[in-house]
VEXVOZA-495093 format. One record per atom (N, C-alpha, C): residue in three letters; chain; atom name; x, y, z. Coordinates in Angstrom, 3 decimals. Example, Ala and Ser with C-alpha at 12.3 -4.5 7.8 and 13.67 -1.06 7.14 Angstrom:
+--------+--------+-------+----------+----------+----------+
| residu | chaine | atome |       c1 |       c2 |       c3 |
+--------+--------+-------+----------+----------+----------+
|    Ala |      A |     N |   13.190 |   -5.690 |    7.800 |
|    Ala |      A |    CA |   12.300 |   -4.500 |    7.800 |
|    Ala |      A |     C |   13.200 |   -3.300 |    7.800 |
|    Ser |      A |     N |   12.850 |   -2.250 |    7.080 |
|    Ser |      A |    CA |   13.670 |   -1.060 |    7.140 |
|    Ser |      A |     C |   12.900 |    0.030 |    7.870 |
+--------+--------+-------+----------+----------+----------+
END
This chain:
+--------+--------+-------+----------+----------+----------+
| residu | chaine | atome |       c1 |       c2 |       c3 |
+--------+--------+-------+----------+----------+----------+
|    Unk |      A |     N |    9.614 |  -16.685 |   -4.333 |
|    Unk |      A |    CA |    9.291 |  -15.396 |   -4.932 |
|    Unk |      A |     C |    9.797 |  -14.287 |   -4.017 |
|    Unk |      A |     N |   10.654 |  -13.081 |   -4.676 |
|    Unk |      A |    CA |   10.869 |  -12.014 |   -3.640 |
|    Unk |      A |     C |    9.880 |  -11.234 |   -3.290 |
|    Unk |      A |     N |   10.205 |  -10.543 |   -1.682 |
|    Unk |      A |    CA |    9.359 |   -9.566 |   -1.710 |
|    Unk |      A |     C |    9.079 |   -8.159 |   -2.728 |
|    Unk |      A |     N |    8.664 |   -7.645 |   -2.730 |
|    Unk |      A |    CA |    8.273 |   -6.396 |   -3.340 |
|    Unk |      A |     C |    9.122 |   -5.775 |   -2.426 |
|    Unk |      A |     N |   10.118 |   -4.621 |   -2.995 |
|    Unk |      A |    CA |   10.428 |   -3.467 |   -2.142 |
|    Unk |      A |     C |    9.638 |   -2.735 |   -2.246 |
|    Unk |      A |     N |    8.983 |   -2.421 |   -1.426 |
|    Unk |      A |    CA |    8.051 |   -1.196 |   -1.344 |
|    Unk |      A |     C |    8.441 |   -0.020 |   -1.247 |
|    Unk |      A |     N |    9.623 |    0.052 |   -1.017 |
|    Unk |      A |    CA |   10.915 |    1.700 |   -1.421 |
|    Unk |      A |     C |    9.737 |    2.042 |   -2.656 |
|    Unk |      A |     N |    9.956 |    0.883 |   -4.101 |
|    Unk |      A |    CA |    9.855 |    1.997 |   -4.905 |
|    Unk |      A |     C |    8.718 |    2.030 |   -5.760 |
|    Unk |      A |     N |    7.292 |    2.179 |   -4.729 |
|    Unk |      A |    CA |    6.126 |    2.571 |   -4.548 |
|    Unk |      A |     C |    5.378 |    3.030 |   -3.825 |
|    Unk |      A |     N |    5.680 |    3.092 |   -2.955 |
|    Unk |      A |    CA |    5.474 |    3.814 |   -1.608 |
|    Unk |      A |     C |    6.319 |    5.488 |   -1.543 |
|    Unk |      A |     N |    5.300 |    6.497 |   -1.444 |
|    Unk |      A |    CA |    5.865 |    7.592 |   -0.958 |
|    Unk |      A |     C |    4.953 |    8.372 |    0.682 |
|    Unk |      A |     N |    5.595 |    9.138 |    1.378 |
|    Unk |      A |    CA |    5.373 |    9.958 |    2.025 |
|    Unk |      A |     C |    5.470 |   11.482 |    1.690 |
|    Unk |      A |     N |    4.531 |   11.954 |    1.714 |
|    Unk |      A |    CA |    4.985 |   13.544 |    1.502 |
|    Unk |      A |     C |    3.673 |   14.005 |    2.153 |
|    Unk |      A |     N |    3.973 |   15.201 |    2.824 |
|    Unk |      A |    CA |    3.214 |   15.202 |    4.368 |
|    Unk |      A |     C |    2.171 |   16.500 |    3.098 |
|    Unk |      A |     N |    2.305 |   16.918 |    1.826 |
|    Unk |      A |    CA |    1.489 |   17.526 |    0.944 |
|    Unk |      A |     C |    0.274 |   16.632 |    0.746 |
|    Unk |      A |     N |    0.450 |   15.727 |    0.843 |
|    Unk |      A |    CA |   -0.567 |   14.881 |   -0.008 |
|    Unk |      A |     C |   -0.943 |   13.875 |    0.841 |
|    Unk |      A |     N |   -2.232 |   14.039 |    1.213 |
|    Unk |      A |    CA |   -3.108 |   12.647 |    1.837 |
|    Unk |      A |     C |   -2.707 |   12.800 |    3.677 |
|    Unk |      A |     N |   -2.468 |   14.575 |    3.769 |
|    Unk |      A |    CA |   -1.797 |   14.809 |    5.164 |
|    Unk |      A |     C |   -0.456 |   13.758 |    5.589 |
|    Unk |      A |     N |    0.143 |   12.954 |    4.592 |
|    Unk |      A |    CA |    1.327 |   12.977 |    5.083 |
|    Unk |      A |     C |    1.212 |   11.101 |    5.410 |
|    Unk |      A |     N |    0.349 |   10.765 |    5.099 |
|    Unk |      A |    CA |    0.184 |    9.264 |    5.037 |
|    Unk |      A |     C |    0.774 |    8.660 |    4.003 |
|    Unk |      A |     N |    0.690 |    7.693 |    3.872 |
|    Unk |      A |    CA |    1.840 |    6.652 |    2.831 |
|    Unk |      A |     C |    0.458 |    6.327 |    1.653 |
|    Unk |      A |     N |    1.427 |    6.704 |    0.205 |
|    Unk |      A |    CA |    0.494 |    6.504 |   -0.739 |
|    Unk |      A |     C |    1.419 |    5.627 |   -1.913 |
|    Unk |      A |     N |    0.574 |    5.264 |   -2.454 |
|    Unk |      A |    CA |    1.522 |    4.833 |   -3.932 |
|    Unk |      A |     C |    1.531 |    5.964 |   -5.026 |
|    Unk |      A |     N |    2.481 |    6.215 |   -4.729 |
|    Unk |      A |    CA |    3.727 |    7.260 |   -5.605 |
|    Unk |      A |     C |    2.422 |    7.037 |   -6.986 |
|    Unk |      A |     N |    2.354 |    8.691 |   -7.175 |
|    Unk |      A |    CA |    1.716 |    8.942 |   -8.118 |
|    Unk |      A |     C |    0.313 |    9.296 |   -8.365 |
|    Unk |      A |     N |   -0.316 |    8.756 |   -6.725 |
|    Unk |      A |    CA |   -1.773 |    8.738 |   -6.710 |
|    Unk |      A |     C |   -2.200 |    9.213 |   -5.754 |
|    Unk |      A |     N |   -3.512 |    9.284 |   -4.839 |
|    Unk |      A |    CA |   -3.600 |   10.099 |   -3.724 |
|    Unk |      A |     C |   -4.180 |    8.689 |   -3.046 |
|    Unk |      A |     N |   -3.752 |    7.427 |   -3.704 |
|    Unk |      A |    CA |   -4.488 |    5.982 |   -2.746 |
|    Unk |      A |     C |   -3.660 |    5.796 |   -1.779 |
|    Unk |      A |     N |   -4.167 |    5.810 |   -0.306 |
|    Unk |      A |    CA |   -2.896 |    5.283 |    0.761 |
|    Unk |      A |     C |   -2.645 |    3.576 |    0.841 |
|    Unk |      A |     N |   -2.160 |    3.185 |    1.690 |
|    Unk |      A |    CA |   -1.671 |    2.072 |    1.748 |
|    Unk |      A |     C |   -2.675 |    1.343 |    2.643 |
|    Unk |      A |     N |   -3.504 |    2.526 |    3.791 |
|    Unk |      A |    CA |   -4.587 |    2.070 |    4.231 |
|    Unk |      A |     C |   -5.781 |    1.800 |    3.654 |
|    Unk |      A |     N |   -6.160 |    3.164 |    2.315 |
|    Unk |      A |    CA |   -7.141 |    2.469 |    1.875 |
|    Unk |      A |     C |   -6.712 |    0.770 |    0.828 |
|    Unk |      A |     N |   -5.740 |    0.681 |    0.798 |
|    Unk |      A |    CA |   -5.666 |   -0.607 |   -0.152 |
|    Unk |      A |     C |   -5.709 |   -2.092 |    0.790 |
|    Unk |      A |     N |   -5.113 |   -1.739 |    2.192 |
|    Unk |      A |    CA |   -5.354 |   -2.799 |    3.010 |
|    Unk |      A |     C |   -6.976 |   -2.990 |    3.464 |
|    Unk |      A |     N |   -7.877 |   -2.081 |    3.496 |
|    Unk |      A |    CA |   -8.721 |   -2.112 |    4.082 |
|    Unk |      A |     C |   -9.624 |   -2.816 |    2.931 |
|    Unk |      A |     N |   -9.007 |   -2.521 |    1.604 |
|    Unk |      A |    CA |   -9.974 |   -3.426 |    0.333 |
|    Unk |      A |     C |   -9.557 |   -4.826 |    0.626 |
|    Unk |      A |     N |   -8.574 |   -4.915 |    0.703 |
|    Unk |      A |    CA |   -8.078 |   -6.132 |    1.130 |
|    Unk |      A |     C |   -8.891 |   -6.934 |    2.583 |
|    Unk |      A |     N |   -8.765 |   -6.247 |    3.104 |
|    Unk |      A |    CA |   -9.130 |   -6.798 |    4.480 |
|    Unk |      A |     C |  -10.871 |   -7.311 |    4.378 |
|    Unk |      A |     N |  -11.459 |   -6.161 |    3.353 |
|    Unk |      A |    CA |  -12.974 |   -6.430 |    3.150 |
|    Unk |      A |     C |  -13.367 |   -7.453 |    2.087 |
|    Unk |      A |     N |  -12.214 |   -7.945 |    1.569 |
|    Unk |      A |    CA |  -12.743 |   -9.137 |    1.005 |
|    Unk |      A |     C |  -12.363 |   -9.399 |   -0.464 |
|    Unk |      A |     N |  -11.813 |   -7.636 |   -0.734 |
|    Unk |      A |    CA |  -11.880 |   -7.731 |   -2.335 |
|    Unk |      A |     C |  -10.363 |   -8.499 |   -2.979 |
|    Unk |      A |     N |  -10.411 |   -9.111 |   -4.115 |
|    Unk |      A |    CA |   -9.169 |   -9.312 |   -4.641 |
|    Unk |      A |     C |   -8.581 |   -8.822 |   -5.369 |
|    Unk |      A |     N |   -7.434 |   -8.833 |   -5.565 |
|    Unk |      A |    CA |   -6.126 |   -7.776 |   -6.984 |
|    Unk |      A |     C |   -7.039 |   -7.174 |   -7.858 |
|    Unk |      A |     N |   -7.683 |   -8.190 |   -8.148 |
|    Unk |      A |    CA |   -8.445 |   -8.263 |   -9.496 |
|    Unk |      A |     C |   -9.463 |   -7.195 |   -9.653 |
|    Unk |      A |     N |  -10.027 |   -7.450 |   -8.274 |
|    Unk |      A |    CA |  -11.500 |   -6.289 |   -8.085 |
|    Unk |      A |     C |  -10.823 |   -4.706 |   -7.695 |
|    Unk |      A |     N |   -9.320 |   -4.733 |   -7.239 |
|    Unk |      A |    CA |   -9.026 |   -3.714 |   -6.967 |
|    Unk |      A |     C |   -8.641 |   -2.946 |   -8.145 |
|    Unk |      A |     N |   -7.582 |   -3.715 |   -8.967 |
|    Unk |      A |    CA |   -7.563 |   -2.965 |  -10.458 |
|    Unk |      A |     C |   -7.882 |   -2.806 |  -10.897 |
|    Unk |      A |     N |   -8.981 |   -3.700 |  -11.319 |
|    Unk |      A |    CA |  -10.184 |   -2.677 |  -12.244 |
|    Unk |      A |     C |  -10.560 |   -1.545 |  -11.535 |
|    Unk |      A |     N |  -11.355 |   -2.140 |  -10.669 |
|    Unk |      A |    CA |  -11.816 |   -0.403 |   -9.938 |
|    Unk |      A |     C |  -10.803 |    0.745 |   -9.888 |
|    Unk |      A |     N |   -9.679 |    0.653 |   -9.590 |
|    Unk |      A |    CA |   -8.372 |    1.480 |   -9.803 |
|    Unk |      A |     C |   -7.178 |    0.707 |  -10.533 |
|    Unk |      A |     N |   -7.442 |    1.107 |  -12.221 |
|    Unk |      A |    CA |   -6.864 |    1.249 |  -13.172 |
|    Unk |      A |     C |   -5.440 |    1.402 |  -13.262 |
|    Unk |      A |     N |   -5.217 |    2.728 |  -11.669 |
|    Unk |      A |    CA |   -3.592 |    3.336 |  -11.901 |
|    Unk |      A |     C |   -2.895 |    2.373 |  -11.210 |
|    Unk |      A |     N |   -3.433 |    0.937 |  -10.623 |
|    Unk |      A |    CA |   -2.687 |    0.040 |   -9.457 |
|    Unk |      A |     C |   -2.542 |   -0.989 |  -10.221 |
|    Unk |      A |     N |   -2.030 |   -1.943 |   -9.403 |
|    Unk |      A |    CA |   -1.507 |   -2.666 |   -9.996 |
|    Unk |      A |     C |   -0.930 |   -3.721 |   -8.841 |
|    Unk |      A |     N |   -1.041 |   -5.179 |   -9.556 |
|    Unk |      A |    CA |   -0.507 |   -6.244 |   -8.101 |
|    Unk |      A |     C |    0.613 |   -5.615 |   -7.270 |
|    Unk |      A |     N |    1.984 |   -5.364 |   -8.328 |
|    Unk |      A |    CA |    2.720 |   -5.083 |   -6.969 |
|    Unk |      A |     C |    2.829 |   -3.562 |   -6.693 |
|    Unk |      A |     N |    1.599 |   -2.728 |   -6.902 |
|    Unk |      A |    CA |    1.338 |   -1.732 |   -5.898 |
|    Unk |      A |     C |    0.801 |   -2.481 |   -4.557 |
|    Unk |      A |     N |   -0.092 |   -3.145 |   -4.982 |
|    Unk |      A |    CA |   -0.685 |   -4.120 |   -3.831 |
|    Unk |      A |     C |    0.018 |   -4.770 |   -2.942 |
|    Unk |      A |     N |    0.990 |   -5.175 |   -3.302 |
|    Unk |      A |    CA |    2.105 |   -6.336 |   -2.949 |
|    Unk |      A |     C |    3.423 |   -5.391 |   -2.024 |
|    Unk |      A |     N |    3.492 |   -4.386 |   -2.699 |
|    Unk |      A |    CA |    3.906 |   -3.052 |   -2.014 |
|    Unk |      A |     C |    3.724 |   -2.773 |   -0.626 |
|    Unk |      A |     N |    2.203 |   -2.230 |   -0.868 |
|    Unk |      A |    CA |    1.387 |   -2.326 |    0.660 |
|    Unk |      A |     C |    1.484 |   -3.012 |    1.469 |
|    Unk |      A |     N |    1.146 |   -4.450 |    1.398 |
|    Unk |      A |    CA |    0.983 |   -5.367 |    2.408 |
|    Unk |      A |     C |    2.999 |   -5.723 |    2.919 |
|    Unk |      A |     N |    3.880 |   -5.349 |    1.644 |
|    Unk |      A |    CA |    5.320 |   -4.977 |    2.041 |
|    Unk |      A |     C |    5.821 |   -4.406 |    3.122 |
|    Unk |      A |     N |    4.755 |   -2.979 |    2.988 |
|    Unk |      A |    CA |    4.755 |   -1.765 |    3.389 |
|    Unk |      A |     C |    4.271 |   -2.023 |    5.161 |
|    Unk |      A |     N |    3.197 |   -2.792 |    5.129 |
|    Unk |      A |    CA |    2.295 |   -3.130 |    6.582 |
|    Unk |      A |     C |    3.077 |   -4.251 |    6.977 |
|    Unk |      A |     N |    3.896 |   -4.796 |    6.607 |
|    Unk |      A |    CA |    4.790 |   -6.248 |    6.984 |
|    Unk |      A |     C |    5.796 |   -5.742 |    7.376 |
|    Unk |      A |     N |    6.884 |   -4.780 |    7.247 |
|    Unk |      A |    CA |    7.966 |   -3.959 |    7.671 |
|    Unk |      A |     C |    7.579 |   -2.960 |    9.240 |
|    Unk |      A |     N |    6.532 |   -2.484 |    8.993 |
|    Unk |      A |    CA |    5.751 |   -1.726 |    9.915 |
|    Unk |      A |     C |    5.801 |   -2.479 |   11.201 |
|    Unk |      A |     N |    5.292 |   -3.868 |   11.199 |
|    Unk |      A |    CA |    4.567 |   -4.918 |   12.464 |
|    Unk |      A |     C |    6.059 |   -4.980 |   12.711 |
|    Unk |      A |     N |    7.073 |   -5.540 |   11.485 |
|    Unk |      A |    CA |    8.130 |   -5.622 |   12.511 |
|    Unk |      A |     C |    8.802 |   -4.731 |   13.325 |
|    Unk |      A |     N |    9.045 |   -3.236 |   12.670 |
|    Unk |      A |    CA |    9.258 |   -2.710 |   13.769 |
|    Unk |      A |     C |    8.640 |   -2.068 |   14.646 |
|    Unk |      A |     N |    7.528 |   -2.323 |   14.783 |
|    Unk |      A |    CA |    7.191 |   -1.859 |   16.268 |
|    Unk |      A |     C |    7.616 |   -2.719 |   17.017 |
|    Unk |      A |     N |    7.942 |   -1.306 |   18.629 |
|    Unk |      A |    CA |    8.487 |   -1.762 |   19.931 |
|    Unk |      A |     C |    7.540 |   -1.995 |   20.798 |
|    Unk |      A |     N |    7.245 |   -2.968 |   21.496 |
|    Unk |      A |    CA |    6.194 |   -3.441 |   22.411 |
|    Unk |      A |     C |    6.589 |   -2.553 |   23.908 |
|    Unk |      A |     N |    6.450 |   -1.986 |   24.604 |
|    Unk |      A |    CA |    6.671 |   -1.841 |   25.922 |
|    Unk |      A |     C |    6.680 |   -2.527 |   26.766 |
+--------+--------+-------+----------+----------+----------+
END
């Protein structure tokens, strides 16, 4: 299965959400969707509760946090 490009769900615009990474269209960041994630909830519990998302908004994110780890530079 490919990854999700998260190009084209993921925006930055330093207007909205001070400039944190959201899914294009909404004011949800990528942190609050990892942190549902991280607390336990699944796709399932996330879309319902937010209607405007969707797996590969989800799939996006964790895209989005998987690109991130790699590039960071360790000192």
């Amino acid at each position: 299965m490919p990854q999700v490009n998260y190009k084209e769900f993921i925006e930055v615009n330093p207007e909205v959400r001070f400039g944190k990474p959201v899914i294009k269209g909404t004011r949800i960041t990528v942190y609050d969707v990892l942190q549902w994630l991280a607390s336990g909830l699944t796709y399932k519990e996330i879309t319902e509760d937010f209607p405007q998302l969707n797996e590969d908004h989800i799939l996006a994110c964790l895209a989005y946090a998987a690109n991130k780890e790699r590039i960071i530079k360790v000192a």
